[in-house]
Structure formats: structure tokens, C-alpha cells
ROZAKE-157175 format. One record per atom (N, C-alpha, C): z, x, y; residue in three letters. Coordinates in pm, whole numbers, padded with zeros to 5 digits, always signed. Example, Ala and Ser with C-alpha at 12.3 -4.5 7.8 and 13.67 -1.06 7.14 Angstrom:
+00780+01319-00569ALA+00780+01230-00450ALA+00780+01320-00330ALA+00708+01285-00225SER+00714+01367-00106SER+00787+01290+00003SER
REM end
This chain:
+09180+07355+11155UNK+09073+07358+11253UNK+09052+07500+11305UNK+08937+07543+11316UNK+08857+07662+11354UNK+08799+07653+11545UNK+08904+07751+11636UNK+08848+07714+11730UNK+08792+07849+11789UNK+08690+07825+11846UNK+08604+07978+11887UNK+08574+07970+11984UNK+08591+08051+12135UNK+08596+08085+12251UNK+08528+08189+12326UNK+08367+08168+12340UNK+08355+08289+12446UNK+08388+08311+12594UNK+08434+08425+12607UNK+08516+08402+12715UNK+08506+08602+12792UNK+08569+08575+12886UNK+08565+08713+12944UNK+08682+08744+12957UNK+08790+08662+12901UNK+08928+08668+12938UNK+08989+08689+12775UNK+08978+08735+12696UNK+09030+08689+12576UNK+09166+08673+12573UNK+09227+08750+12665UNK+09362+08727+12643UNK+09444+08616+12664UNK+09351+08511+12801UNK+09399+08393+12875UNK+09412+08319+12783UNK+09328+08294+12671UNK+09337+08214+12580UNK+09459+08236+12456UNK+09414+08368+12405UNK+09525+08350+12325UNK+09703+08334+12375UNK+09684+08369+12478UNK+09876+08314+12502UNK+09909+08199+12479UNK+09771+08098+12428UNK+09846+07931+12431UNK+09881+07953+12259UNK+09859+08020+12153UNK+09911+08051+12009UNK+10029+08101+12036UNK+10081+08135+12148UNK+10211+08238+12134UNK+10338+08162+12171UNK+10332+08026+12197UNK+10407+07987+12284UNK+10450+07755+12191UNK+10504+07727+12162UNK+10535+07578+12103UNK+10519+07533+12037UNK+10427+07436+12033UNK+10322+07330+11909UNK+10236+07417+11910UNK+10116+07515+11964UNK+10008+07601+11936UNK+10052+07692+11822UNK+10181+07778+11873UNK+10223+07869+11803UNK+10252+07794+11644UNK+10319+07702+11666UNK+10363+07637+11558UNK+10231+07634+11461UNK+10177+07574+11499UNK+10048+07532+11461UNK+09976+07635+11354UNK+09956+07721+11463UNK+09864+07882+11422UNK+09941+07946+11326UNK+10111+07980+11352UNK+10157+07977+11199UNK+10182+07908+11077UNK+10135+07782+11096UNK+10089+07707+10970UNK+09990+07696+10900UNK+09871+07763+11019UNK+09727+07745+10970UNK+09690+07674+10970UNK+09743+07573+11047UNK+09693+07401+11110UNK+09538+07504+11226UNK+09564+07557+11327UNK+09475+07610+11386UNK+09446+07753+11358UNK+09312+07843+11389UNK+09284+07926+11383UNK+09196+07922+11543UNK+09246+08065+11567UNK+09193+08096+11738UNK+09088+08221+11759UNK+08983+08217+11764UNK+08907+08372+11767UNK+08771+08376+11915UNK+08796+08466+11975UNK+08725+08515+12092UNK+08639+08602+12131UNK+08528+08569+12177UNK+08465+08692+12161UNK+08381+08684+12269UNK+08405+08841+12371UNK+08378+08860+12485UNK+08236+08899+12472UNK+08194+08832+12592UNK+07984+08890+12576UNK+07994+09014+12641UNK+08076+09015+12710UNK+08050+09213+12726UNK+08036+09252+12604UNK+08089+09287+12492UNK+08061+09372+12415UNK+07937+09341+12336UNK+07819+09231+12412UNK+07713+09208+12352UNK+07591+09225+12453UNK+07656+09321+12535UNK+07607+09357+12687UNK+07522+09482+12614UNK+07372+09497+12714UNK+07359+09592+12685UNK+07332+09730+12772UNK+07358+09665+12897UNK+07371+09782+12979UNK+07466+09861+12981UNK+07443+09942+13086UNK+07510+10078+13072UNK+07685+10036+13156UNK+07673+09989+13205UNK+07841+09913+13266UNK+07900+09774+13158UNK+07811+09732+13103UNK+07860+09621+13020UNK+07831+09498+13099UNK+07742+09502+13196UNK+07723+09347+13274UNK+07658+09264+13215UNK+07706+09112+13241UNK+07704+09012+13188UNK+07646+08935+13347UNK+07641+08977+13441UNK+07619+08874+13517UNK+07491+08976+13620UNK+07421+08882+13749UNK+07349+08886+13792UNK+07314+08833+13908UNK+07265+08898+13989UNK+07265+08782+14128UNK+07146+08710+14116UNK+07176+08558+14223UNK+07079+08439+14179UNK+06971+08457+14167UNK+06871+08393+14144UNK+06695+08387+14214UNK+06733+08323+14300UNK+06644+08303+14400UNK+06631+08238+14543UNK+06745+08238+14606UNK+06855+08371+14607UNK+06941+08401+14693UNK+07064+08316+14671UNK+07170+08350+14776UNK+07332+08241+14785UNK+07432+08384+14748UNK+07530+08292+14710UNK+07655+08391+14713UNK+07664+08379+14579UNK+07769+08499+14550UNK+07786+08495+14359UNK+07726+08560+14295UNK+07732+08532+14144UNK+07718+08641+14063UNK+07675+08518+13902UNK+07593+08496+13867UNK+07496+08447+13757UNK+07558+08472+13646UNK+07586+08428+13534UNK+07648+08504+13357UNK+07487+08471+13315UNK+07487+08576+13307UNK+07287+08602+13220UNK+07306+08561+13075UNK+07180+08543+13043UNK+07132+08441+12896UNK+07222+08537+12836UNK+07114+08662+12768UNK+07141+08747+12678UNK+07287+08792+12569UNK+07356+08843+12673UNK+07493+08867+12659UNK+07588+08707+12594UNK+07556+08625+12656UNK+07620+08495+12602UNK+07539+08443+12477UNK+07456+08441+12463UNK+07388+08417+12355UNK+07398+08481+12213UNK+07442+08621+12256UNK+07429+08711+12179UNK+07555+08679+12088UNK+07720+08677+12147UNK+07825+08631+12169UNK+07794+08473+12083UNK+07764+08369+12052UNK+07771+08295+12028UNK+07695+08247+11892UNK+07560+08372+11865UNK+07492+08399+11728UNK+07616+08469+11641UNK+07695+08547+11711UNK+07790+08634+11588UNK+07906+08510+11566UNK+07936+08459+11692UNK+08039+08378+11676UNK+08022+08273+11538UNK+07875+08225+11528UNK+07814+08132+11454UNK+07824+08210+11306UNK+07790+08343+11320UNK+07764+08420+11182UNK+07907+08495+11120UNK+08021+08471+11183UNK+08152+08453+11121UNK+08208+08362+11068UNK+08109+08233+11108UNK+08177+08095+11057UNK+08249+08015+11154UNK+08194+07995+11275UNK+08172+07886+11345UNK+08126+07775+11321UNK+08243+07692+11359UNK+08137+07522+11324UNK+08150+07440+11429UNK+08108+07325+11423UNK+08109+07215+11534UNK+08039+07273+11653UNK+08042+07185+11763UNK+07887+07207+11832UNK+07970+07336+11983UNK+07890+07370+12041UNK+07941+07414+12116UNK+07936+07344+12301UNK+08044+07369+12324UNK+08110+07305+12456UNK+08120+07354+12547UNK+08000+07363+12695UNK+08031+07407+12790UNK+08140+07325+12884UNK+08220+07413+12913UNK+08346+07343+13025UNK+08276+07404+13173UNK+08238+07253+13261UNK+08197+07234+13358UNK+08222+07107+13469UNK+08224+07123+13631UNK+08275+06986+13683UNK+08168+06869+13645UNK+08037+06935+13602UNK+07920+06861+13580UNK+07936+06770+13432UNK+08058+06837+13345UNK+08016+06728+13253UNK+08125+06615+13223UNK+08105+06573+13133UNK+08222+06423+13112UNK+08344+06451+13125UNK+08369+06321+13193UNK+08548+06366+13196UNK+08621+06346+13095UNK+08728+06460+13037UNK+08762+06405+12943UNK+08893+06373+12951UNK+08885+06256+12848UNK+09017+06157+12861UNK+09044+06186+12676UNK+09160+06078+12647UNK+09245+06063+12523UNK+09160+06088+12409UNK+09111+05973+12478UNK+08968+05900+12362UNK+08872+06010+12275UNK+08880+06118+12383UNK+08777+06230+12375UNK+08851+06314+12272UNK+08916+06346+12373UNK+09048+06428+12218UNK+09083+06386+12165UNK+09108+06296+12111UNK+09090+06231+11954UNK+08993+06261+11842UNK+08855+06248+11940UNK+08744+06289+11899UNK+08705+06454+11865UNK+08776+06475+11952UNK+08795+06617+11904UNK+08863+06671+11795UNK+08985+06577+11780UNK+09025+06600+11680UNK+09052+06617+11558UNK+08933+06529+11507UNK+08872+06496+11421UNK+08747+06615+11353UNK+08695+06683+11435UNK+08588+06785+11385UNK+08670+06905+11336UNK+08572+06970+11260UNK+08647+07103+11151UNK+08660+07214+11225UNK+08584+07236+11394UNK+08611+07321+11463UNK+08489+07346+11585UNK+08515+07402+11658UNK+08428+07361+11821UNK+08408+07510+11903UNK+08287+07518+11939UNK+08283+07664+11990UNK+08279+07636+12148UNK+08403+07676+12236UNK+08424+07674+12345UNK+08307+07764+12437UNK+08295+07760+12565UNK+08176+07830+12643UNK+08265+07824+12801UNK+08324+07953+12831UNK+08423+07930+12963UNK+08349+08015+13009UNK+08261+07960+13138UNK+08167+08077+13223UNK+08275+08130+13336UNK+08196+08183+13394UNK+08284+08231+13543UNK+08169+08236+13662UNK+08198+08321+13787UNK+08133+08343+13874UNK+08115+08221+13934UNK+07947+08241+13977UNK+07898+08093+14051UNK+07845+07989+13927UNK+07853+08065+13787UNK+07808+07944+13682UNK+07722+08009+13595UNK+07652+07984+13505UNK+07567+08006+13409UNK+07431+07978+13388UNK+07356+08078+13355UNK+07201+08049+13386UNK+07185+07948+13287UNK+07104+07898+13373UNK+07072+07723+13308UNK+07007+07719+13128UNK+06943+07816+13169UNK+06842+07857+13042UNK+06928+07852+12909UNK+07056+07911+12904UNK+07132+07924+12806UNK+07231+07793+12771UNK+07242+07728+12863UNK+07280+07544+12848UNK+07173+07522+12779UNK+07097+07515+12833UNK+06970+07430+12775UNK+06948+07444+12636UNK+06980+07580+12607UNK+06910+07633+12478UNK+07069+07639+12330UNK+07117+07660+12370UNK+07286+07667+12299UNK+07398+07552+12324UNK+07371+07484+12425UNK+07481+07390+12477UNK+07486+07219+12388UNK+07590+07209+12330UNK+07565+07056+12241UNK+07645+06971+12364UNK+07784+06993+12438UNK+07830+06904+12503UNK+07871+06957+12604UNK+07889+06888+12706UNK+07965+06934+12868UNK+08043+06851+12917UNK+08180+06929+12915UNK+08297+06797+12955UNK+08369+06866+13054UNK+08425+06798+13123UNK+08517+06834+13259UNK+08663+06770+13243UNK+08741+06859+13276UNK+08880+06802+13294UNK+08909+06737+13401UNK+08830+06717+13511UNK+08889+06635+13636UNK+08741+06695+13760UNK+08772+06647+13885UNK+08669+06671+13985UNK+08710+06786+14067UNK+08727+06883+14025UNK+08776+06982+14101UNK+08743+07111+14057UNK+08745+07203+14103UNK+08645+07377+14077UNK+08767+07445+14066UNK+08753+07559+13917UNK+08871+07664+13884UNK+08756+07771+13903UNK+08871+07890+13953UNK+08810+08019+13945UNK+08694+08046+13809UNK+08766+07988+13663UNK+08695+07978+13575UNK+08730+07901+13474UNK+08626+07896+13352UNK+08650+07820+13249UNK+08774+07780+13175UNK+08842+07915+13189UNK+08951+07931+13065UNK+09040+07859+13128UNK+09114+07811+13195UNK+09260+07743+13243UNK+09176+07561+13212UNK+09059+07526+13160UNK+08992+07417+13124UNK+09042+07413+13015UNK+08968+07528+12898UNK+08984+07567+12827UNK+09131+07550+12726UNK+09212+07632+12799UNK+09362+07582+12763UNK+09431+07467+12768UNK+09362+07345+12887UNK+09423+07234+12885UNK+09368+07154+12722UNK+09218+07168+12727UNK+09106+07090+12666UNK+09241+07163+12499UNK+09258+07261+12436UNK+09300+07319+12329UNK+09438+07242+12317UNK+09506+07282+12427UNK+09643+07215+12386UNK+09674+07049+12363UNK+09564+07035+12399UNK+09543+06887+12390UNK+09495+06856+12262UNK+09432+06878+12176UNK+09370+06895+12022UNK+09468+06936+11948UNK+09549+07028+11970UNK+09613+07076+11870UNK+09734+07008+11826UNK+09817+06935+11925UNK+09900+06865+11882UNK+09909+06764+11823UNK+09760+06723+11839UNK+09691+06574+11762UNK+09699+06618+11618UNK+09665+06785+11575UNK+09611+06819+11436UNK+09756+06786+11374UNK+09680+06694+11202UNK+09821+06668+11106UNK+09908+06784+11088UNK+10020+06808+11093UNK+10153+06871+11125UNK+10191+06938+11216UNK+10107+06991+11319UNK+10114+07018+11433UNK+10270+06960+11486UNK+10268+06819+11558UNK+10382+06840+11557UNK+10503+06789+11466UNK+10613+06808+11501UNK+10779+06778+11433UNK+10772+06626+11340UNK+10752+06581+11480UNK+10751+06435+11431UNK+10580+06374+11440UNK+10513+06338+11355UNK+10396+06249+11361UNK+10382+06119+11497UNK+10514+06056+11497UNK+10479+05946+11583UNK+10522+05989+11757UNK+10555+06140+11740UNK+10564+06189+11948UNK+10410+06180+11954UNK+10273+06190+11908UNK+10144+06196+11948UNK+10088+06067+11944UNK+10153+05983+11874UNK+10149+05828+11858UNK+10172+05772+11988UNK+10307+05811+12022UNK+10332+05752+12126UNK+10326+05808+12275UNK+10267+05888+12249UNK+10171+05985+12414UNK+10096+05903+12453UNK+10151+05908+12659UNK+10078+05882+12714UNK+09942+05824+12667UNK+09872+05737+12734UNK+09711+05736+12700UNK+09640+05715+12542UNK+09734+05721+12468UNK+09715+05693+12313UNK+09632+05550+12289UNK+09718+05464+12387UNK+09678+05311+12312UNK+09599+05292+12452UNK+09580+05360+12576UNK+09498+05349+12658UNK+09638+05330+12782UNK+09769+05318+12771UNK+09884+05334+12854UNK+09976+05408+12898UNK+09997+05406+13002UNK+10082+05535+13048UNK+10225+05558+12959UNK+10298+05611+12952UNK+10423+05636+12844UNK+10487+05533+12938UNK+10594+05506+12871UNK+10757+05475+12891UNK+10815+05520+12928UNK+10980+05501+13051UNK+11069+05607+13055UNK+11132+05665+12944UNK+11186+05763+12923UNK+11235+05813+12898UNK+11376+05863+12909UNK+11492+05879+12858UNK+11676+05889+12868UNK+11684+05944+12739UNK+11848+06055+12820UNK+11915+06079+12684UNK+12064+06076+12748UNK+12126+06161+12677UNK+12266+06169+12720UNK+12239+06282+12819UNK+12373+06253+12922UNK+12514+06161+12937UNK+12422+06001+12978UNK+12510+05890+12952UNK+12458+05755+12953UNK+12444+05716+13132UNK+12545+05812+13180UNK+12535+05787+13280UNK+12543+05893+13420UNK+12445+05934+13529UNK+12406+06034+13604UNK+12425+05992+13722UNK+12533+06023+13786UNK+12518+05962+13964UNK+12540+05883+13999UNK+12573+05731+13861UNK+12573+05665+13903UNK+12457+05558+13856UNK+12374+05624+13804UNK+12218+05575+13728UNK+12264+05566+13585UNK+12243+05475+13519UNK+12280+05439+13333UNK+12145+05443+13308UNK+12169+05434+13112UNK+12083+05413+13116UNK+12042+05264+13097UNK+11923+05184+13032UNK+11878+05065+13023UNK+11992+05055+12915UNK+12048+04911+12969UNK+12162+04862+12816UNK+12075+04818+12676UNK+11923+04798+12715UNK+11887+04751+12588UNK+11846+04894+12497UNK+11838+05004+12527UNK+11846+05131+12444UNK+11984+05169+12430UNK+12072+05125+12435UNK+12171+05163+12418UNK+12256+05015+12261UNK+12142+04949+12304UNK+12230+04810+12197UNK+12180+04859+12044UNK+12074+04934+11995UNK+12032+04926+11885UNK+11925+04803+11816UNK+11861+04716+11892UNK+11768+04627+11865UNK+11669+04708+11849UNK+11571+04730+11762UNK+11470+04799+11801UNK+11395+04736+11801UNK+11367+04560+11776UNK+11264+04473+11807UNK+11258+04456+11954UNK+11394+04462+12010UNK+11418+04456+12173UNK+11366+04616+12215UNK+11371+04709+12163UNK+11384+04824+12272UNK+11217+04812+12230UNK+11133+04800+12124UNK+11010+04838+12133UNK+10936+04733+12235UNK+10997+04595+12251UNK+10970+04501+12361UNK+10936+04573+12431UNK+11088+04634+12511UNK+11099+04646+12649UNK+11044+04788+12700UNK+11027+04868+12594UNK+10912+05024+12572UNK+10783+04955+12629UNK+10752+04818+12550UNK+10612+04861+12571UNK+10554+04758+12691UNK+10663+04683+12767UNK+10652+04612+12913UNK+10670+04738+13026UNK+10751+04849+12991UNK+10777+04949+13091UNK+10651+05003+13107UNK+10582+05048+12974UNK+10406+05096+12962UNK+10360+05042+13041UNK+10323+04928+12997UNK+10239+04831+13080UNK+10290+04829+13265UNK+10404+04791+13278UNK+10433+04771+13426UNK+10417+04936+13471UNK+10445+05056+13434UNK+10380+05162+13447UNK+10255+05165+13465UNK+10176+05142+13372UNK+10023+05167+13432UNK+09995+05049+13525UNK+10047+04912+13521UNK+09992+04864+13651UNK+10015+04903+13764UNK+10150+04964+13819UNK+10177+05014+13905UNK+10129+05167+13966UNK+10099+05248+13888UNK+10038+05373+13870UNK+09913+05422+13836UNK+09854+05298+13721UNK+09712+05361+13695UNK+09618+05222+13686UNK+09621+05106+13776UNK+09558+04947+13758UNK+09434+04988+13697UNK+09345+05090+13745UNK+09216+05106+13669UNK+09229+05152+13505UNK+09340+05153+13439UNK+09342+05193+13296UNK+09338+05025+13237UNK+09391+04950+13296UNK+09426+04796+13277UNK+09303+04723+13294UNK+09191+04756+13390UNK+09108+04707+13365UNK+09033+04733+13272UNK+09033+04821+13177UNK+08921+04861+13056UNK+08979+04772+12928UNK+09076+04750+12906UNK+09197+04744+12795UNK+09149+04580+12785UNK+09161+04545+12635UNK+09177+04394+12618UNK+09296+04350+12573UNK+09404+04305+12658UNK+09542+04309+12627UNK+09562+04185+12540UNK+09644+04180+12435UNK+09679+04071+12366UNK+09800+03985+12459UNK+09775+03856+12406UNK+09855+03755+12500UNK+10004+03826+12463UNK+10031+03874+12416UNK+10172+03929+12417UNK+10225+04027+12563UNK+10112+04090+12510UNK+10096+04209+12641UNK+10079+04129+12772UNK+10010+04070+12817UNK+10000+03964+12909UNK+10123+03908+12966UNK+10191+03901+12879UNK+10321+03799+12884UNK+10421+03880+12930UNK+10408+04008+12882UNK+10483+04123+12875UNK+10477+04220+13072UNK+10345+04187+13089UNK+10296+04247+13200UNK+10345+04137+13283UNK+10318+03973+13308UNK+10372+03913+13411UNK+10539+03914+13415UNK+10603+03920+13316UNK+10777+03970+13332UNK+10774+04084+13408UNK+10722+04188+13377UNK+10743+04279+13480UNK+10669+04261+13626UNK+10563+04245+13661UNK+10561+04200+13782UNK+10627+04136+13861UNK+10651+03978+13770UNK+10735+03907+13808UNK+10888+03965+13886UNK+10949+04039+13757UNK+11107+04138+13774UNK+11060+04207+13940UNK+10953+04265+13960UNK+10927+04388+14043UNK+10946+04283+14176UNK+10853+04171+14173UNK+10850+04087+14313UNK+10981+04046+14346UNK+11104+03964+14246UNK+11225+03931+14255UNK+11288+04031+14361UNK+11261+04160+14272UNK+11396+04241+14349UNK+11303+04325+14484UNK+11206+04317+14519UNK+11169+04354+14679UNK+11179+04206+14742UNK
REM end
């Protein structure tokens, strides 16, 4: 996968290649990372890219030109897939999404700054607008890095094992499972005796009632979207059930 980033930060971005599953990744050639700042497609005499509003306010505008310009070369190196403004204005993105992402041959990122981006250049260059959550970053790129690291570990060999992305969080629409390793026992806290017996018809049971009683307890609105099989059902009233017993 081919991922392309205009950005004013080039560097913010590339530190996520330098560092785990990215790095891993990028030296396999599972991903490829390339950036390209609209200053250097600036044509004034300081290199500005931005502008104060029409009809006044605070801030500073990222003008058409310079981004546009930035995103024709980006295209004429061999850019593919559509390009993605990261904004609180657009969809939130969840699992489902990155999946979807994961799947395309490569995606041209759009991380504005300031008070935002003249509209004109959404309008005219922009294929999608997704948001990581309801809340305002200084800028695009720390979006940016979540939205990437999230794709990349999905890509085939990315990671170690195939089934740690299988079994992430939010995969099947549920929160993870606990989690234990050694020592068996901390403080006084063990761990569950049924990971410790070797059933794995029992431990994937009781994995995937902890899911479930996890997101009911933590995320009930993920439970309402989900069409649970009567197993799961069955699986979810044991744990409730367990939870009411012991309060």
C-alpha cells in the first residue's frame, strides 16, 4: 500500500515508519510513506500557504493554490485512491472503516492546520472526510497518525502473527478480552483457572463471554448494532447473571 500525505509537518508523519508494526511494515514494503509540503508549491516570496479569512475572525486560512498544487504532483508520482480530508466535520471513523481502508492500493491524506481550509479546495479535490472522534487538534497530522497506524497493521504481514488483528478490539464489533501472562499469580490476583487448564474450546468460551460482558458493561451502544447469535446471548446472560450474584 501507497500512502501520500500533504502536510506541513513532514516529519510528524514519518516517525510512525520508524518505530514497530509501521517500521516493520515499511521494511517489508508492505507500506510505502511519501509527503509533500505545499510550501514548496507556494509561490510567494515567504512560502505562504495560508491567509486571513474573508469576512474577518481569528486565524489563518490554508489557500487553494499551494494545496492543490501539492496534490497534482502528489497524483503525478503515482498516487492512488481518493483523497481524505481529516476533519471534526467528517465521519467518524470506526473498525469497519479501516478495514475499508484497508483494502484500497493507497489513499492521499489532506492534514490542514490553522483555522481550516478554504472550502473551495474540499470542494474541488476532496473524495472523503472522516474524523477520529468530536474533539479539535492543533492539526491534522496527530489524526493522521492514528487513522495510518490503524491500516497498517491490518496490511497482510504487517503483523507477527495474522490472528493479533483478528482478534482486536472492535474486529467482530467487541471490545477485547482480558488479557494475563506470567507470574500466575500478582498480589494475590491469579490468573482465570480456565486459561491455565488448556481447553481451548473452554478458554475461547470464556474469551468470548468476557468480550461480550466487556462491551456490555463499557460500551452497551456497540451491543445494540450487533445481531448476536443465540450462543452469544447465552453467553452474555451468564455474565450478567455472574456480575448480579456477586454485588
Amino acid at each position: 500500500m501507497r500512502i501520500d500525505v500533504v502536510t506541513l509537518f513532514p516529519e510528524m508523519l514519518r516517525t510512525l515508519t520508524d518505530y514497530g508494526i509501521p517500521r516493520r511494515a515499511r521494511e517489508q514494503g508492505i507500506v510505502e510513506l511519501r509527503t509533500w509540503n505545499p510550501r514548496d508549491y507556494s509561490t510567494g516570496k515567504h512560502r505562504n500557504v495560508d491567509d486571513r479569512p474573508y469576512g474577518g475572525g481569528p486565524g489563518m486560512v490554508m489557500q487553494v493554490p499551494p494545496l492543490a498544487e501539492a496534490i497534482v504532483a502528489a497524483r503525478a508520482d503515482g498516487a492512488r485512491g481518493p483523497v481524505v480530508h481529516l476533519r471534526p466535520q467528517g465521519r467518524r471513523l470506526d473498525q469497519s472503516a479501516v478495514r475499508w481502508f484497508a483494502e484500497l492500493p493507497g489513499f492521499l491524506l489532506l492534514a490542514g492546520r490553522y483555522e481550516g481550509i478554504d472550502e473551495r479546495l474540499i470542494e474541488s479535490h476532496v473524495d472523503e472526510e472522516w474524523s477520529i472522534g468530536d474533539y479539535v487538534l492543533s492539526g491534522g497530522e496527530p489524526a493522521a497518525l492514528v487513522l495510518m497506524d490503524a491500516i497498517i497493521r491490518l496490511l497482510p504481514g504487517a503483523l507477527g502473527d495474522a490472528d493479533s488483528a483478528r482478534q482486536d478490539s472492535f474486529m467482530d464489533g467487541l471490545l477485547d478480552y482480558p488479557h494475563y501472562t506470567r507470574p500466575e499469580e500478582v498480589q494475590g490476583a491469579r490468573v482465570p483457572d480456565v486459561l491455565l487448564g488448556g481447553n481451548h474450546a473452554q478458554i475461547a468460551r470464556w474469551r468470548m463471554k468476557q468480550s461480550l460482558g466487556r462491551t456490555w458493561q463499557r460500551r452497551p451502544d456497540l451491543l445494540e448494532r450487533l445481531d448476536l447469535t443465540k450462543e452469544q446471548r447465552r453467553l452474555l446472560d451468564e455474565f450478567v447473571t455472574e456480575q448480579t450474584d456477586e454485588n
